[in-house]
C-alpha positions in Angstrom: -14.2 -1.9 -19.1 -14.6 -3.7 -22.3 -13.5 -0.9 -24.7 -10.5 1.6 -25.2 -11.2 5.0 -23.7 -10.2 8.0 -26.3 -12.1 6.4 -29.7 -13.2 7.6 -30.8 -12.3 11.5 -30.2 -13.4 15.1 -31.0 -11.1 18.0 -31.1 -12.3 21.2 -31.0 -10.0 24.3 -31.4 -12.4 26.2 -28.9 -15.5 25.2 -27.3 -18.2 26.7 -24.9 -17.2 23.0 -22.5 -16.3 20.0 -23.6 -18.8 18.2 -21.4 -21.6 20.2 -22.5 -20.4 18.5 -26.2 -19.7 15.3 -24.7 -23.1 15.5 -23.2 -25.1 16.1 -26.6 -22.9 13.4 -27.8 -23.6 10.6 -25.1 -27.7 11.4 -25.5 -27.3 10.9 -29.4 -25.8 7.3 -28.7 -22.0 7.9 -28.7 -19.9 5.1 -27.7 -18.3 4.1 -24.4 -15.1 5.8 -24.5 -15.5 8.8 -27.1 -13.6 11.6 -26.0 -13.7 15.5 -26.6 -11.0 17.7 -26.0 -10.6 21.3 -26.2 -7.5 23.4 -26.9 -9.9 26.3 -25.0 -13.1 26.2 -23.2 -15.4 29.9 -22.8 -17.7 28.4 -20.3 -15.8 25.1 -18.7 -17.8 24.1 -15.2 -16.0 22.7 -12.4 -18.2 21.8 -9.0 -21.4 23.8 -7.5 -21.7 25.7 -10.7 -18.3 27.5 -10.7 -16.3 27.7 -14.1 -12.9 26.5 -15.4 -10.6 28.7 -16.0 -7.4 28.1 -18.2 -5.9 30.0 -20.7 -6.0 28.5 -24.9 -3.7 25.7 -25.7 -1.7 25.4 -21.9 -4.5 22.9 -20.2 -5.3 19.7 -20.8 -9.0 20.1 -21.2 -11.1 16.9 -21.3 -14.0 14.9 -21.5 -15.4 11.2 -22.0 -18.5 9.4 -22.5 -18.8 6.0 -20.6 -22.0 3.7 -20.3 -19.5 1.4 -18.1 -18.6 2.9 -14.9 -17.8 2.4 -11.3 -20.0 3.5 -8.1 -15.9 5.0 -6.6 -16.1 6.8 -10.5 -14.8 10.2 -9.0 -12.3 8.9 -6.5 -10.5 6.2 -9.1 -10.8 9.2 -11.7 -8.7 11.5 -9.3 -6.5 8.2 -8.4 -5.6 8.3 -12.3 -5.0 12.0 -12.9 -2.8 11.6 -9.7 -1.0 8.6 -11.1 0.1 10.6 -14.2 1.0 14.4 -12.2 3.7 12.2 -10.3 4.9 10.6 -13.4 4.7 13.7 -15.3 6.8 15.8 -12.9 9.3 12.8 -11.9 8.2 12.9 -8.0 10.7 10.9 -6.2 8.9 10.3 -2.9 5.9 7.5 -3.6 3.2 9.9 -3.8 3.5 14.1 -4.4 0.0 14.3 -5.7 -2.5 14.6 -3.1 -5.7 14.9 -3.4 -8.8 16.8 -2.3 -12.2 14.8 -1.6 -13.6 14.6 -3.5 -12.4 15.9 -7.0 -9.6 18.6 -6.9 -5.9 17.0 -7.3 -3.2 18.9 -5.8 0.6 19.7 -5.9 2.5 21.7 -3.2 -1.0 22.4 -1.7 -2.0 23.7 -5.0 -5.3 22.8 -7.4 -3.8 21.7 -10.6 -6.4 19.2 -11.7 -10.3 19.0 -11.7 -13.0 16.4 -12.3 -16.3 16.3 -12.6 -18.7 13.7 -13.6 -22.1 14.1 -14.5 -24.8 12.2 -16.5 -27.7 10.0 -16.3 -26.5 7.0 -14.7 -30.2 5.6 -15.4 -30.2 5.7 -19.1 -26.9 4.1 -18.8 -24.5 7.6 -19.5 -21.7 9.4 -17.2 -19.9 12.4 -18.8 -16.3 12.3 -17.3 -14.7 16.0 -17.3 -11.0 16.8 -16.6 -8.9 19.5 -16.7 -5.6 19.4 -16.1 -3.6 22.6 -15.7 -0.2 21.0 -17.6 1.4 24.3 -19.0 -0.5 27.4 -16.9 2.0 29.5 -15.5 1.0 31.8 -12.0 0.7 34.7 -14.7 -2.1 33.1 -16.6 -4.4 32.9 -13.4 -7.0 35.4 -12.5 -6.3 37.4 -8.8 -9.0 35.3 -6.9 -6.9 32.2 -8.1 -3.6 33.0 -7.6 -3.1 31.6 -3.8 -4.9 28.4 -4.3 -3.8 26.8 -8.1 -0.8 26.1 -9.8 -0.1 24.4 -13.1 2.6 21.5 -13.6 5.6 23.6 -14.7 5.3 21.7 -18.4 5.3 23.1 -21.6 2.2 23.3 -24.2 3.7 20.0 -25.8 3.0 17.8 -23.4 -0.5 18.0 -23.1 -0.7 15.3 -25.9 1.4 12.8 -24.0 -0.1 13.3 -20.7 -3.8 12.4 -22.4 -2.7 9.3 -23.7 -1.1 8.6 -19.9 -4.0 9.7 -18.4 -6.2 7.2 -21.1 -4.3 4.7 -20.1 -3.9 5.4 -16.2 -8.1 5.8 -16.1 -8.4 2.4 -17.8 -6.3 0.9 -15.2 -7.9 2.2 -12.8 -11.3 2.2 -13.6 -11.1 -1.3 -13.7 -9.5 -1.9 -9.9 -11.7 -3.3 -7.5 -13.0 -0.5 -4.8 -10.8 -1.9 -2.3 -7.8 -1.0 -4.3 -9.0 2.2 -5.5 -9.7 3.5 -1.4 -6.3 2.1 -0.3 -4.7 4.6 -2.9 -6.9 7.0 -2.1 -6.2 7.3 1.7 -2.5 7.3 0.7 -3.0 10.8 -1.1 -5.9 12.2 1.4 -4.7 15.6 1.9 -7.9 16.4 4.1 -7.3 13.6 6.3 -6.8 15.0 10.1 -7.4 18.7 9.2 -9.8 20.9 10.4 -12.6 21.4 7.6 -15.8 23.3 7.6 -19.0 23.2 4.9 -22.1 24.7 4.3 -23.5 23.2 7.6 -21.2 22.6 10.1 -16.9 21.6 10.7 -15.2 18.9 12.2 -12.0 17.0 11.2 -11.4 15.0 8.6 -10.8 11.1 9.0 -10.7 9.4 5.9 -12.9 8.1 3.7 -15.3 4.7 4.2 -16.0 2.3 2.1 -18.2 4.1 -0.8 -16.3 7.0 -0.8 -18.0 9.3 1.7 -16.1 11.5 3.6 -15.9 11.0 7.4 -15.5 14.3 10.0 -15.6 14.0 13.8 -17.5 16.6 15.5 -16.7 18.6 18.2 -19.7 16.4 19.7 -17.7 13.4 19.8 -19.9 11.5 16.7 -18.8 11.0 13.0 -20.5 12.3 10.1 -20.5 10.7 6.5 -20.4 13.4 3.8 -21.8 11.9 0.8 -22.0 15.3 -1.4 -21.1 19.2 -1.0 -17.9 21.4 -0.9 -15.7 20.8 1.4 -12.9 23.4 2.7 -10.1 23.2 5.1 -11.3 25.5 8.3 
């Protein structure tokens, strides 16, 4: 990556998603690097069309324009947010984060980050959306959320610094070769050897391959590569 991710940056007190502005700002001809961030979002998307959902000023709500990015984008993405949740919440072992192919970052079996990239990799665009739940407490999530997400256990003023760690985490690792990025990867797979199931079918999780698709033995005795879909343990 040739330029500094964050500049230049939009703040927006509330917004309908910061990758829907992000978007319109990338097809105008914004910059490599240009950030948005929200202190709310009204209609944040996560995967398969479902919404984000974090109350005002207690996420870390997030998204950047990059014309330079790599094939592993989503898997070094989740490396970095990773990277900066065991920092954040002084893990002692040498990884606590784990995370969820391919986009969901967990703690204690919990979601407490997202990403989602979208764009037009052919006109030379990605939008990069994350959302980080650094200050949500189990009172600020709806019922149907409750059992599955979590937030950090941080206070509203750390947000800040865990952007500019998270800047500087994703320019690190954006930049790894894919090799590096899998290796760490695999060493936070918290589907690896568990029983999953998706829209068409269920097996058990073994890892990843080299371009980041997800492998699952079937009862059949052959491996499938997952290249795309949602993905839940069985």
């Amino acid at each position: 990556m040739t330029a500094r991710l964050g500049v230049p940056r939009l703040h927006l007190r509330q917004t309908d998603s910061t990758s829907d502005r992000a978007r319109a700002l990338a097809i105008g001809g914004a910059p490599h690097g240009m950030l948005v961030t929200a202190g709310e979002q009204l209609a944040g998307r996560g995967r398969q069309g479902r919404t984000w959902s974090a109350p005002a000023g207690r996420a870390l709500l997030a998204s950047l324009v990059l014309r330079e990015f790599p094939a592993l984008l989503t898997l070094a993405s989740a490396v970095a947010v990773a990277d900066v949740v065991d920092a954040a919440t002084d893990a002692s072992a040498e990884f606590v984060a784990a995370i969820k192919w391919p986009n969901d970052v967990l703690l204690g079996g919990r979601k407490i980050a997202g990403i989602l990239a979208e764009g037009r990799p052919q006109e030379g665009w990605v939008v990069l959306g994350i959302g980080i739940n650094v200050a949500v407490r189990a009172r600020d999530l709806p019922p149907q959320l409750a059992a599955s997400a979590g937030g950090l256990g941080l206070e509203p003023d750390a947000i800040e610094p865990l952007l500019a760690a998270l800047l500087a985490a994703l320019e690190l690792r954006l930049a790894q070769e894919p090799a590096a990025i899998l290796d760490t990867y695999r060493a936070r797979d918290a589907l690896r050897g568990r029983a999953v199931r998706w829209q068409h079918g269920r097996g058990v999780a073994k890892g990843v391959d080299g371009v980041g698709r997800l492998l699952v033995d079937l009862a059949d005795g052959t491996t499938l590569a997952l290249d795309a879909g949602e993905v839940h343990l069985a």
